[in-house]
Every structure is written in C-alpha cells, then in structure tokens.
C-alpha positions as CSV (number, residue, x, y, z in Angstrom):
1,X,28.4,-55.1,5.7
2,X,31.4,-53.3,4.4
3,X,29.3,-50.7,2.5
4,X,26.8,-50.4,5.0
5,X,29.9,-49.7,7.3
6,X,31.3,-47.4,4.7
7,X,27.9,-45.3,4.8
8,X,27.3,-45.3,8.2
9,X,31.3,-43.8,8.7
10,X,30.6,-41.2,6.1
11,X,27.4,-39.6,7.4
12,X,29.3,-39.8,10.3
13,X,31.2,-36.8,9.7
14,X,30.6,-33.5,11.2
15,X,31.2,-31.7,7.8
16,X,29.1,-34.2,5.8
17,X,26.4,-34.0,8.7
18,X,26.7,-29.7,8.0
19,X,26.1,-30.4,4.4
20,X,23.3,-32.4,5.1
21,X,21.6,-30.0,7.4
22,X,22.1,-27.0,4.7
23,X,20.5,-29.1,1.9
24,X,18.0,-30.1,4.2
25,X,16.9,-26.5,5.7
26,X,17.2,-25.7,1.8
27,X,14.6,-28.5,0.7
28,X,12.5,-27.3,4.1
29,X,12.4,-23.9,3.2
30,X,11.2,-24.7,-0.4
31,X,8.4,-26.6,0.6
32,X,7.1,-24.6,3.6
33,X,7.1,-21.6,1.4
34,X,4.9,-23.2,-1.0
35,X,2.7,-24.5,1.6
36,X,2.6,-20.6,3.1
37,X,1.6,-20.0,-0.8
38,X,-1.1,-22.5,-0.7
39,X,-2.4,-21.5,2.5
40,X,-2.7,-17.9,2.4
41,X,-4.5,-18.1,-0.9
42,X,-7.3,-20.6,0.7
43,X,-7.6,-18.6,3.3
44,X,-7.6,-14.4,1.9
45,X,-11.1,-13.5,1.9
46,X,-12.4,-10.4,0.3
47,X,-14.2,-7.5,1.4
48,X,-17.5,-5.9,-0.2
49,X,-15.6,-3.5,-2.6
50,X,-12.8,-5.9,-3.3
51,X,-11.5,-6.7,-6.4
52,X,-9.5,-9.6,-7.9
53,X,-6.3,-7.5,-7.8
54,X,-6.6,-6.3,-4.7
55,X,-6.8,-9.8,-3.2
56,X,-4.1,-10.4,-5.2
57,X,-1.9,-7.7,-3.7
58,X,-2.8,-8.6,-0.3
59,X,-1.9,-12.0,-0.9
60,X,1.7,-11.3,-2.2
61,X,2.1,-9.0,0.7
62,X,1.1,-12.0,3.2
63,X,3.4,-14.6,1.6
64,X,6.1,-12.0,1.4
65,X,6.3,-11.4,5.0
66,X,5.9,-15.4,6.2
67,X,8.1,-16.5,4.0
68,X,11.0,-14.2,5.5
69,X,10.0,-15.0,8.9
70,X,9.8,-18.9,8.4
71,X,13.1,-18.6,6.5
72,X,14.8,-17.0,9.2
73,X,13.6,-19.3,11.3
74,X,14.7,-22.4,9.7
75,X,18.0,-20.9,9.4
76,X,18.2,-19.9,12.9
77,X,17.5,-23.7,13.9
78,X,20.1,-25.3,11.4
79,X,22.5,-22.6,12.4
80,X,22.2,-24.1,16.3
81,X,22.3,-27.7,14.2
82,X,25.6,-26.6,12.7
83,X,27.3,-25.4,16.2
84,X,26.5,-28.7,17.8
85,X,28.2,-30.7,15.2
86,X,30.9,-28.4,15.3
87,X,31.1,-28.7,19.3
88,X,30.4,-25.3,19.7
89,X,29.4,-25.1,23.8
90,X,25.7,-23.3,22.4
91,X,24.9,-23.0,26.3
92,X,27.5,-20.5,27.3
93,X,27.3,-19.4,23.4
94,X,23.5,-18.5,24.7
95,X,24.7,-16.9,27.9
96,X,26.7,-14.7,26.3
97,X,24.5,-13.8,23.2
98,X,22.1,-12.8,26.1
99,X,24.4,-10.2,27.7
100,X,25.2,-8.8,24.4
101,X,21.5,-9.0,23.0
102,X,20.5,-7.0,26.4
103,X,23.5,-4.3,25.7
104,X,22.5,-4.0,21.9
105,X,18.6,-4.3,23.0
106,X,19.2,-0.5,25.0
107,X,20.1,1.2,21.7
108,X,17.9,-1.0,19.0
109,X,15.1,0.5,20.4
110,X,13.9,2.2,17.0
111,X,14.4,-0.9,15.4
112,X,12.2,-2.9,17.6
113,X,9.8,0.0,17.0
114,X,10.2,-1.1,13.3
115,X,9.6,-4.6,13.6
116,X,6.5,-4.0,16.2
117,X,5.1,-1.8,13.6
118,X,5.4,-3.7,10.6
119,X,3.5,-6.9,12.6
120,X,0.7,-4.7,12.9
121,X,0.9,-3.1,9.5
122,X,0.5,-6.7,8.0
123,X,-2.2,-7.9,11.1
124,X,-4.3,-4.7,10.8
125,X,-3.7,-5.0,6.6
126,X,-3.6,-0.8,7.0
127,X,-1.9,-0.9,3.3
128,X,-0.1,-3.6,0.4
129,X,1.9,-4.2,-2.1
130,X,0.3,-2.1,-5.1
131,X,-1.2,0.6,-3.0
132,X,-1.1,4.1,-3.0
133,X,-0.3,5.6,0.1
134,X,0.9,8.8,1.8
135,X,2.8,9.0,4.6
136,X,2.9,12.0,6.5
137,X,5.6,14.0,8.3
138,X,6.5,12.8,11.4
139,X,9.7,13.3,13.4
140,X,11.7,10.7,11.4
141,X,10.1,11.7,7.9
142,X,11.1,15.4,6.9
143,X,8.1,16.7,4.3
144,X,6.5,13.0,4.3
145,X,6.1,11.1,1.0
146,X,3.5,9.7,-0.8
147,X,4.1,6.8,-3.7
148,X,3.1,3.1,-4.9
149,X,4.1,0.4,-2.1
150,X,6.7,-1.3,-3.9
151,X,7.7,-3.8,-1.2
152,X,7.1,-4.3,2.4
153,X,9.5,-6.0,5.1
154,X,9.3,-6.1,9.1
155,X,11.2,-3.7,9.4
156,X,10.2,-1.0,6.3
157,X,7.8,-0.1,3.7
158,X,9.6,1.1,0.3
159,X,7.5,3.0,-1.8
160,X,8.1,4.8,-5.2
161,X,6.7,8.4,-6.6
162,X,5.5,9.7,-9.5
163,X,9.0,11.4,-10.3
164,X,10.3,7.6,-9.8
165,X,12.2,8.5,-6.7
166,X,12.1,5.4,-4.1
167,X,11.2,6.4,-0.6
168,X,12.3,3.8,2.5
169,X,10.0,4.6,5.7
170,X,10.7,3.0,8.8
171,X,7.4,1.3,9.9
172,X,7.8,2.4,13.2
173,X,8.3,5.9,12.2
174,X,5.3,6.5,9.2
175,X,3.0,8.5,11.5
176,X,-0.3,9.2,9.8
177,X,-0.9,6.2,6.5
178,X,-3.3,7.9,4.8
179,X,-4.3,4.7,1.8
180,X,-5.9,6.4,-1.5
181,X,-6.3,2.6,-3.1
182,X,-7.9,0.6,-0.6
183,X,-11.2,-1.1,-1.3
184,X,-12.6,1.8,-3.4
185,X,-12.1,5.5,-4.0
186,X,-14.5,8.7,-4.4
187,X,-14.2,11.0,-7.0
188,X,-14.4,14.1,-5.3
189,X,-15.0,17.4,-7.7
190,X,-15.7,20.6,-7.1
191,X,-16.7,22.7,-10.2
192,X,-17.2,26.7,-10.2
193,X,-20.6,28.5,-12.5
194,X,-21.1,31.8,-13.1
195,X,-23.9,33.0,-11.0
196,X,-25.9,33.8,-13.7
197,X,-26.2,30.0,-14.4
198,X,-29.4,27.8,-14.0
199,X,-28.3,25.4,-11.1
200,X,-31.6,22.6,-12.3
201,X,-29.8,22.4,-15.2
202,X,-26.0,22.1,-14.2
203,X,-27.5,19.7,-12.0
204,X,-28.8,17.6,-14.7
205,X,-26.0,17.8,-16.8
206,X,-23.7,16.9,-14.5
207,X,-25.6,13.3,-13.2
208,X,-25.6,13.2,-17.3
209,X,-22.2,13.3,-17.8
210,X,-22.1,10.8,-15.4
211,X,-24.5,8.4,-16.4
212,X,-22.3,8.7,-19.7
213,X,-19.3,7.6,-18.3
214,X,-20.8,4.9,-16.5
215,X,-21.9,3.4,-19.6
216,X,-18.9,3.7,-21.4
217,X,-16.7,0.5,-22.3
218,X,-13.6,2.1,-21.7
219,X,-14.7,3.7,-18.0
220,X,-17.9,1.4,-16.7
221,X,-15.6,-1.4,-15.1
222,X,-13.7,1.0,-13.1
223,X,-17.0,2.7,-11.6
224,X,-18.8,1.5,-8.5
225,X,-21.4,4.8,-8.4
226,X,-21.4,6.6,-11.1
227,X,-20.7,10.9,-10.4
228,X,-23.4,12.8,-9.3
229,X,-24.3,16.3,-8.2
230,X,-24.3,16.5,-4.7
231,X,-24.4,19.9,-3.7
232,X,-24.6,23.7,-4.1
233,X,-21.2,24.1,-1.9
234,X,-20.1,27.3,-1.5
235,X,-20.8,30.9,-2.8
236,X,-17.2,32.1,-4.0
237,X,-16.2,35.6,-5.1
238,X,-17.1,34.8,-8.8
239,X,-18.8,31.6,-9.3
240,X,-20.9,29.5,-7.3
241,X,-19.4,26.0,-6.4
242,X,-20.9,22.5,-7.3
243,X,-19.8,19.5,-5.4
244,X,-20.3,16.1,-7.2
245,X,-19.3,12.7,-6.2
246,X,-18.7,8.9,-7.5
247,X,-17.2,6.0,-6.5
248,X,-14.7,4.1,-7.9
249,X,-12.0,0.9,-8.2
250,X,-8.9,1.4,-6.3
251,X,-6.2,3.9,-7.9
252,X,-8.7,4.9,-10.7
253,X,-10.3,8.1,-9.0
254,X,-7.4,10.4,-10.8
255,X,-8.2,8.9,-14.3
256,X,-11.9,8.7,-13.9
257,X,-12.1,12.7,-12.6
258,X,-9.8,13.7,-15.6
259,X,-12.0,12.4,-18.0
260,X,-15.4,13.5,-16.1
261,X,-13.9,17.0,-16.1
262,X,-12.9,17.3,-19.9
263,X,-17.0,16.4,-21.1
264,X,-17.9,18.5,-18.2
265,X,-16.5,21.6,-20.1
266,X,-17.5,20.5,-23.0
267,X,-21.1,19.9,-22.1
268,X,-21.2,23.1,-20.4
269,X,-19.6,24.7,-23.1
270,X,-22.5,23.2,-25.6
271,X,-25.0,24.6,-22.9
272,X,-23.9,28.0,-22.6
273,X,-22.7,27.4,-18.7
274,X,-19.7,29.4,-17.9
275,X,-16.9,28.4,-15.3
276,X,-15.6,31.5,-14.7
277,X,-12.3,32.5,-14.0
278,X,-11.3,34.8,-10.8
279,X,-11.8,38.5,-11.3
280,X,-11.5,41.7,-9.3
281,X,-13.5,44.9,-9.3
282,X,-12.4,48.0,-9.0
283,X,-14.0,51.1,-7.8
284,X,-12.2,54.3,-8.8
285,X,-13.0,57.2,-6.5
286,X,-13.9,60.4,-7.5
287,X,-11.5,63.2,-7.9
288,X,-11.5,66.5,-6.3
C-alpha cells in the first residue's frame, strides 16, 4: 500500500504530470508521423507520365507539410495540458489571446495570404520538392526567380539556382508558377538552313538523329517521344527555320536538346547542310 501510495503521490505532481505530458506529445508525435509516412505512400497515385521519382518527390513534399501541421498541433494541445496543471485560468488566457489575435489578425494579412496559398499549393500539387520552377515577377518578387524547389512550408517555397543562390518566395506572393519538371517535358528546337538546302532531306535527317538518340543506352530511358521534325517555321533573313519536337522525363529536356543539337551539326555537317550565320547586304550606290 505504501508504494502504491508512494506512486500515486508522485504522479501527483504538477511538474511530474508536465514531464509526463512532454514525453508523451514526444512519443505521439513520433508515431503519428510515421503513420502520416505510411499513409501518404499507400495512398500517392501516379499520373500517366509519372515516374518513380517523381512520386517520390511528391510524397516527401506531402509528409513534409503533415508532419509540421500535426506537430504543431500536438504541441498546441499539450501546451493547454501544461497551463491547466500549472493553474493557468486558460479561459480568460483565451479571452485575451482573442483580442490580441484580432489586433495582430489586421496586420498579418500577408501572412495569412501565405498560409492560404501554400494549402493550395500542396492540394492543387502545382509544384514539389525536386522541381524546377519559375516564378515570375509579381509585386513582392522584383525580376522573379527560377531554381530547384529545395523545400516547401505553409508559409514559403525556398528554391535554389543554377549560380547556387537560395531564393525564399512567399507563397502568397509567387504570381505566375510556371513548372519545367512536371510529369514530362518537350524538347522544343528550332534549327536555321540555308535556303539553298533540300528540306526532304533535313527532314529525314533530323527524325534520324532522333531515332538515334532514342536508341541510345545513355539517352533512351529519359525519352518519352523521340525528336522529330515538325515543321517549316519561319522564313528568316538568311536561313529558313525548322521546328522539331520530343518529349521527355522531367528536368531532362536541357540535356537531351544539348546532345540532339551537337549530332545535328554534325550530321548536317556530313551532308553538306549549312546553318548559316546572320549576314547583311549591302548595296553601294552609284557615284556621280
């Protein structure tokens, strides 16, 4: 009896009863987040173009964001825990936190703007975690910025540029998201021949070229549609242009169109084909 007595007397103390509540939103935390884990994998389904890592980064970007917002809201409920074992009057403790969250509320509009947008930037999955994105300029974003989404909150995406610079946007202030990774990509080129050119055959060497690439080990798991002429596009001052098109994994369109181009030149080199290079004519008058 004594040592139950002795028990009973110790977790009857407010502090020991704090310490107990910590460890417990703690041990709560842990496991909800792995459930969250468990969950969102089971349930992430992928689209037609979709690839493993992509699923992947949507994933992270989902478990990210519910963890936060079932760890603030675990601590939230131990914190009221903690004020009623310390006697804290949370009633009038509410009353008050009203009147000041209505006076703060008036000029935290910008970050409830935030928060709104991130909800739908995670609900409408508009970009992840491992995406390429551009932002452009808005009123709150100067030039805009363009990068890899390194993390996303609520409250803001961070991304990170080619120079390695780390850009913070304010989700409620990112304008126009204009997502280069998602699902797939095109290769977009455009390619300038002399007009003395035979356009049959640029034609078939470009859908060669790209029936090359699509075959090669290095390139064929990154293409969807392999490049193809599409079109006679536009009669310059010096060379005709040549549209041609391909589809391909997220983020790979730069390295894809780097490599088409090089065997292009060569290949057109090989054939005789010029790409030629601006030039201006000029017509002398005649002297009196």
């Amino acid at each position: 009896m004594y040592f139950a007595s002795t028990i009973t007397d110790i977790f009857s103390n407010n502090y020991v009863q704090i310490l107990v509540t910590i460890i417990g939103v703690i041990v709560v935390q842990a496991i909800v987040a792995r459930a969250i884990a468990q969950i969102i994998k089971k349930t992430v389904r992928g689209s037609k173009y979709a690839s493993s890592t992509e699923k992947k980064n949507r994933e992270d970007t989902l478990i990210r964001i519910f963890r936060t917002a079932s760890g603030v809201a675990l601590w939230i409920i131990g914190l009221v825990i903690i004020l009623g074992e310390l006697h804290v009057n949370i009633a009038a403790l509410a009353t008050g936190a009203g009147l000041i969250g209505i006076i703060v509320g008036l000029g935290a509009q910008n970050v409830v703007k935030d928060f709104l947008g991130g909800i739908f930037v995670i609900l409408e999955d508009q970009y992840r975690v491992g995406d390429i994105v551009m932002f452009s300029a808005s009123s709150g974003m100067g030039s805009g910025v363009s990068g890899v989404v390194e993390d996303i909150s609520i409250r803001v995406t961070r991304l990170r540029d080619l120079d390695g610079n780390l850009h913070t946007v304010s989700n409620g202030s990112a304008g126009i998201v204009t997502n280069m990774s998602h699902q797939y990509a095109n290769v977009n080129i455009d390619v300038g021949v002399g007009y003395d050119s035979d356009i049959d055959k640029v034609k078939d060497i470009i859908n060669e070229i790209g029936g090359q690439l699509e075959e090669d080990p290095k390139w064929q798991d990154n293409i969807i549609e392999p490049i193809k002429f599409l079109r006679l596009d536009s009669f310059g001052d010096s060379s005709i242009q040549v549209k041609a098109v391909g589809r391909v994994k997220p983020a790979q369109q730069w390295g894809v169109a780097g490599e088409f181009r090089e065997r292009i030149k060569k290949a057109f080199e090989k054939n005789g084909i010029t790409i030629p290079f601006p030039q201006l004519v000029v017509h002398q008058g005649k002297k009196d």
